[in-house]
N, C-alpha and C positions, 0 to 999 in steps of 0.2 A: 665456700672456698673449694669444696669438693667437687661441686657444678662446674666452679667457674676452672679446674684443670683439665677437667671431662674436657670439656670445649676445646680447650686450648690445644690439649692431645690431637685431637680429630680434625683442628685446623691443619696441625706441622703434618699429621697421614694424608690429609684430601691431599695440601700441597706437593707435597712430596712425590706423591700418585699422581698429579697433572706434572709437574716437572719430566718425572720419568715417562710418560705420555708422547711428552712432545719434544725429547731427549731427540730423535732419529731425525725430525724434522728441522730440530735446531743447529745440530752439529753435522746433517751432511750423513750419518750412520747410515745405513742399510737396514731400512725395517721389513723387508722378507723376509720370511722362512726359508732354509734352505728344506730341499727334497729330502722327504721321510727318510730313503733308501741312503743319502749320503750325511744321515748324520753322526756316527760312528768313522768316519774314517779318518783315515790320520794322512797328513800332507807332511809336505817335507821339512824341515826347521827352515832353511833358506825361503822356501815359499811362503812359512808364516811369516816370518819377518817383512814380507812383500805387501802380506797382508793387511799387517799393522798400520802403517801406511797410506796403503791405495783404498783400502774398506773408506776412510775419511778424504784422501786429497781426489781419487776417482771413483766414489761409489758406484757411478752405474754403469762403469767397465765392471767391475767386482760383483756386480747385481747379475750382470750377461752372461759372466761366469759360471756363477753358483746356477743359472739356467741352464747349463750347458753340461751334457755328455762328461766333458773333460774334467768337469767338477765331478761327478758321480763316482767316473771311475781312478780318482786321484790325482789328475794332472792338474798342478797348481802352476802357479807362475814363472816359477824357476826351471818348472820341469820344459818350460816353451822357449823361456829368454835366458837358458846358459847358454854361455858364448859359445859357439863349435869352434872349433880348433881352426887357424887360418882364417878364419872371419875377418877382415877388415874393418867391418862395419859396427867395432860393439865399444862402450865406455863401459869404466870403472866406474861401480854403483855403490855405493856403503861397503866396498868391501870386495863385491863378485863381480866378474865379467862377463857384462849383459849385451845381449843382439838386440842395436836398438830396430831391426828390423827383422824378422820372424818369415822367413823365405820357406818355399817351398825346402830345400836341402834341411831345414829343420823339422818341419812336419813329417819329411820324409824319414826319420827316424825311426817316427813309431806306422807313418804309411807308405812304406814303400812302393808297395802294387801303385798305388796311385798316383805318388811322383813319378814313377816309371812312365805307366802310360801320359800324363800329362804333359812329361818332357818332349815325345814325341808327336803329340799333337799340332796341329793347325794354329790353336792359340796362344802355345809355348813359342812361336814364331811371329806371334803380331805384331814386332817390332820391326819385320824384316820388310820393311816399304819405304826404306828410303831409296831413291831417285825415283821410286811410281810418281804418275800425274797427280794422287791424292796427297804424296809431302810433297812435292814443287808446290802445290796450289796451297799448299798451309804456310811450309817457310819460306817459301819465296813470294808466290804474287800477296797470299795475307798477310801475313808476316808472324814471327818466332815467337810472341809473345802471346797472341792467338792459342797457335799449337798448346803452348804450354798448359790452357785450360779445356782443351778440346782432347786435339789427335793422343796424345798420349794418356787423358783419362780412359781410355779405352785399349788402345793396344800398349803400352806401356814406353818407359823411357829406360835411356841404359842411366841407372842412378848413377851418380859422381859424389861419392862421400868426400867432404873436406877435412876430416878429422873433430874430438873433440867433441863429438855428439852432432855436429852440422851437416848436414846437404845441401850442396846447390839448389835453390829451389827453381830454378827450371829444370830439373829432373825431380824432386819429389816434393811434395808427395802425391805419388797416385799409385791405386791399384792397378794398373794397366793389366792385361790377360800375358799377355807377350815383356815383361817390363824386366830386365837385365840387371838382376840386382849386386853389388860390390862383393856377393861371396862367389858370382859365377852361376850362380842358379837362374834361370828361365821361370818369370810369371807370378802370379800372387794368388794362394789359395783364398785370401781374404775376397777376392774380386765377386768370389760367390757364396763362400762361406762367411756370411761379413764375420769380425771377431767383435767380441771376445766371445760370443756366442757359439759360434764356429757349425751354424745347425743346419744338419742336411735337408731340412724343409725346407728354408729358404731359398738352400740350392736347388731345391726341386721345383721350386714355383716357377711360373712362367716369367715372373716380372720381371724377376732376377734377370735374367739372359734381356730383356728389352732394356736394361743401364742401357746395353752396346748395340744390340740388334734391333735398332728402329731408324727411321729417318729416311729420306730420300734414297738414296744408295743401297739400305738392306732395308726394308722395313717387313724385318719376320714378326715382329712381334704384333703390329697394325695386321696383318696378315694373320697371323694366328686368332686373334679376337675375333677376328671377322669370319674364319672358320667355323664350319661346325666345330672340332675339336674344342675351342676355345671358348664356344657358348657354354657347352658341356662343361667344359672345366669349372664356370664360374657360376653355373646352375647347380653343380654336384660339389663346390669346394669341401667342406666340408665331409666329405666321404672318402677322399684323397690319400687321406691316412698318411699326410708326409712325412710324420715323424718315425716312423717304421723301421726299424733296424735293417730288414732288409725291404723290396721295392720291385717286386716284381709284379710287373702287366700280368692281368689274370688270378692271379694268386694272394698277396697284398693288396690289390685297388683294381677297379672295372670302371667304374664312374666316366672315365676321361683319360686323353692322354697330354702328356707336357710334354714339352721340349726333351726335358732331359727321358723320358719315354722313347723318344724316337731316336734319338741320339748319341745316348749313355747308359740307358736304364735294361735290367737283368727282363728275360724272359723265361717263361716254365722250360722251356729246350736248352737254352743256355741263360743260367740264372745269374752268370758273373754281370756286373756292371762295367762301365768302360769309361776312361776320362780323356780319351783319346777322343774327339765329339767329328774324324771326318773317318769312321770305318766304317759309314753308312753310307755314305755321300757317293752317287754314281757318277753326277755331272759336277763339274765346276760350271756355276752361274755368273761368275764374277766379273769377267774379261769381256771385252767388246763382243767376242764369237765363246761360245761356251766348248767346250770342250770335257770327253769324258777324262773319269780317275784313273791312275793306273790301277788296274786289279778290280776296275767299275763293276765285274759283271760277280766277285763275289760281296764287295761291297753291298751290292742292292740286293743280295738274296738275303744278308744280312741284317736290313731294312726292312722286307717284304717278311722275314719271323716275324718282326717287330707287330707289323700291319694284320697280320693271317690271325690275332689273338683275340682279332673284334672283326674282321672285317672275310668273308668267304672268298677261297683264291682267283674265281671268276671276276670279281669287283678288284680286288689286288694288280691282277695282270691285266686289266680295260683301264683302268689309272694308269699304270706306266705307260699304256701306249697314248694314250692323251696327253701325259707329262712328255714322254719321247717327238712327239707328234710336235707338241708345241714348240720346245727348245731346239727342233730344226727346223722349223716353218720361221721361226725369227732369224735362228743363223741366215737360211737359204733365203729370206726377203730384206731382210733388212742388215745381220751383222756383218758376212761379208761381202756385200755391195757396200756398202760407206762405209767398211775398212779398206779395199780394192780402191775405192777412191779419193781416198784419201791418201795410198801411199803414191799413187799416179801425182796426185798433185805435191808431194812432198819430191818426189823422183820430177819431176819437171820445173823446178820451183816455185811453183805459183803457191804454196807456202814456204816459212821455212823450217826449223828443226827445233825453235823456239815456242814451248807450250804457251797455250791461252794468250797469244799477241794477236791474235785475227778471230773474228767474231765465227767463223767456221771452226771452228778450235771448241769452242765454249757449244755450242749446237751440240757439235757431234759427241761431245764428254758425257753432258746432260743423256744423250738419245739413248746412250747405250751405259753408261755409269747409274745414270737416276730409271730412266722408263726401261730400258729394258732391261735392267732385275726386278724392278716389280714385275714387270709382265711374267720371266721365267720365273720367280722366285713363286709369285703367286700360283703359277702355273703346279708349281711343285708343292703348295702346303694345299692348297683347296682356298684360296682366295678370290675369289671369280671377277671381286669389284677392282681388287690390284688387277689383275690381269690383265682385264680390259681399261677401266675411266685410269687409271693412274701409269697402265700399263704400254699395251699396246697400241692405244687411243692416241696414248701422248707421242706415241714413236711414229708411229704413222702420219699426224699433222707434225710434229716437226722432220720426221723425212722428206714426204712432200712439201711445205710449202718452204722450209726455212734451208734444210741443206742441199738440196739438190739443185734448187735455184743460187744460193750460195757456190755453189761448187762450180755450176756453168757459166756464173759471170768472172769465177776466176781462173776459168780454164773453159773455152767455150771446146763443145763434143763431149768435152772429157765423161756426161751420165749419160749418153745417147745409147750406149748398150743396156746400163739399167733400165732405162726408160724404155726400151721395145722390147723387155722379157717379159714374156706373157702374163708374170706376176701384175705388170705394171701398164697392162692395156686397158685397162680403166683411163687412164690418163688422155686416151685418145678421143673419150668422149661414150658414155652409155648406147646402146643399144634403144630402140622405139618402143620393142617390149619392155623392157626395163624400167623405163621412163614411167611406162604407162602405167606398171605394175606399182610403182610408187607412190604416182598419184590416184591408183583405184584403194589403195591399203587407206591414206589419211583420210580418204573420203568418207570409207566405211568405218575405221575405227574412229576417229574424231569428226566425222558429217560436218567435215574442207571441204 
């Protein structure tokens, strides 16, 4: 009898012991550890009660958490989703009144410095393209429903709360950079800090910034890979140090540099960082003809710290002039001759005022929207294959053969001046030497 309780005993402990085993896996718990450093701390009573909760109906929001900076140093859930005062956008939760969206004006509570500069940035404003040719060609020739999964995951939407906990959802949800949120606030820090994480590594990665910046139109991030920088980076990841409280070139990390390196990131001379990402930027790339910043010339000495921390000032200042070199060798050949002719034909009517209706419309969008930012864009990171096959390869065969013959059958003379600027005396036919010099080159390199 005495055996047979022994037994019995050690069945209900083994049980018991596998039960509580696979307790986290059955109910959904969270079986992480939290961080040695934050297990003694105390969160707020309204945040445990959030706790209670989301640990089972969202553990691995609550899992991202407890990974996170904001768990360490106390900020629990409440301390992120009380409602700020005049918020429109927040419901009655068990009790408290919660932001069911978490804006910039909230962050900016505990980070000011950084909403500041953010609000005034380039990407605080990504919304700001309506009537460009890029929202005509989304809501009007694609149409609104497109957009809804496209243009505004990226530069953002002006949300329209319906009350109640709802949003129109053709405005959300998205993280847009630029996205207009119901308290008045500009943009989404989640866009790079995803949440609940909220981790400056991630924003320091390169991938991060390629959600937005890739594709026909910008492709930094194709560009970047293709860089030296970008081999480096993912030859050295791991030496990166991204999680580093602070992130200075030189001092914290050598290995490589990221986007947010060139862009945002502290140096030994000025160690602040910046969230403002165009107070480096000399040129604007963007537009048919590029055009400098205002204030371009301390912009790029503010660029060129950046650059001088790996790179000796002789090699710094023969870059810009090969960057400068290039983005007016496109202006002066290509951006505006087919902007000049283009407004000749719009000023004469042989088009009309109506975008993408005539196949000279769609050419010229492509030549200088799609090829020529890879050409200057690549011109500008160290790209050489964008520059040229993606770049200036593509601008050049569709200048010649698809617009300019375009442009003369609907306005005959109208390119007869680009066509006889010396740029463009190739057209007339090579030279004997030339000729010949072409056919002695495939002779001897491929024995043609």
């Amino acid at each position: 009898m005495r055996a047979f309780f022994i037994r019995l005993c050690t069945f209900v402990f083994l049980s018991i012991s596998t039960l509580q085993a696979q307790t986290p896996k059955a109910t959904g718990a969270v079986a992480h550890l939290p961080p040695p450093k934050a297990v003694h701390l105390k969160f707020s009573t309204q945040g445990q009660v959030c706790l209670a909760c989301h640990s089972a109906s969202t553990p691995a929001l609550v899992q991202q958490w407890k990974d996170s900076k904001h768990y360490q140093h106390g900020v629990d859930c409440y301390s992120c989703h009380k409602a700020n005062p005049g918020d429109p956008a927040t419901v009655d939760h068990y009790g408290q009144k919660i932001a069911i969206i978490v804006t910039p004006k909230y962050c900016g509570n505990c980070h000011a410095r950084e909403t500041d500069q953010y609000e005034h940035s380039r990407h605080a404003q990504a919304t700001q393209f309506i009537g460009s040719l890029d929202n005509v060609l989304g809501e009007v020739v694609e149409g609104a429903p497109a957009v809804q999964s496209e243009c505004v995951q990226c530069h953002g939407s002006k949300v329209k709360y319906l009350g109640d906990g709802k949003f129109d959802s053709s405005t959300w949800p998205n993280s847009g950079v630029g996205r207009v949120n119901p308290d008045g606030s500009l943009g989404s820090c989640s866009a790079c800090h995803g949440r609940h994480s909220f981790s400056v590594a991630q924003a320091r990665a390169p991938e991060t910034c390629g959600k937005c910046h890739m594709g026909p139109d910008h492709p930094q991030i194709e560009i970047y890979n293709e860089s030296m920088h970008g081999i480096l980076y993912r030859a050295n990841r791991d030496k990166m140090n991204l999680n580093s409280t602070t992130w200075i070139v030189g001092k914290d990390y050598t290995a490589a540099p990221t986007c947010v390196t060139c862009h945002m990131g502290g140096t030994p001379d000025h160690p602040e960082p910046t969230h403002d990402t165009g107070t480096r930027l000399s040129w604007t790339l963007r537009p048919a003809v590029s055009i400098h910043q205002a204030d371009w010339q301390n912009k790029r000495a503010s660029m060129q710290d950046v650059c001088l921390n790996c790179h000796a000032s002789g090699m710094v200042n023969n870059f810009y002039k090969q960057f400068d070199d290039s983005v007016n060798f496109y202006n002066a050949k290509y951006g505006e001759p087919s902007a000049a002719i283009m407004k000749k034909l719009a000023d004469t009517g042989a088009i009309t005022s109506t975008p993408f209706d005539t196949q000279i419309k769609w050419d010229y969008f492509e030549m200088w929207h799609h090829e020529g930012r890879a050409a200057r864009m690549g011109s500008a990171m160290n790209g050489p294959d964008f520059t040229q096959w993606h770049g200036f390869y593509e601008v050049a065969k569709d200048f010649y053969m698809k617009f300019l013959p375009e442009a003369e059958k609907l306005s005959p003379g109208v390119t007869k001046e680009v066509v006889n600027s010396p740029d463009n005396i190739w057209l007339k036919g090579l030279s004997k030497q030339q000729i010949q010099q072409e056919i002695d080159y495939y002779k001897k390199r491929y024995n043609q």
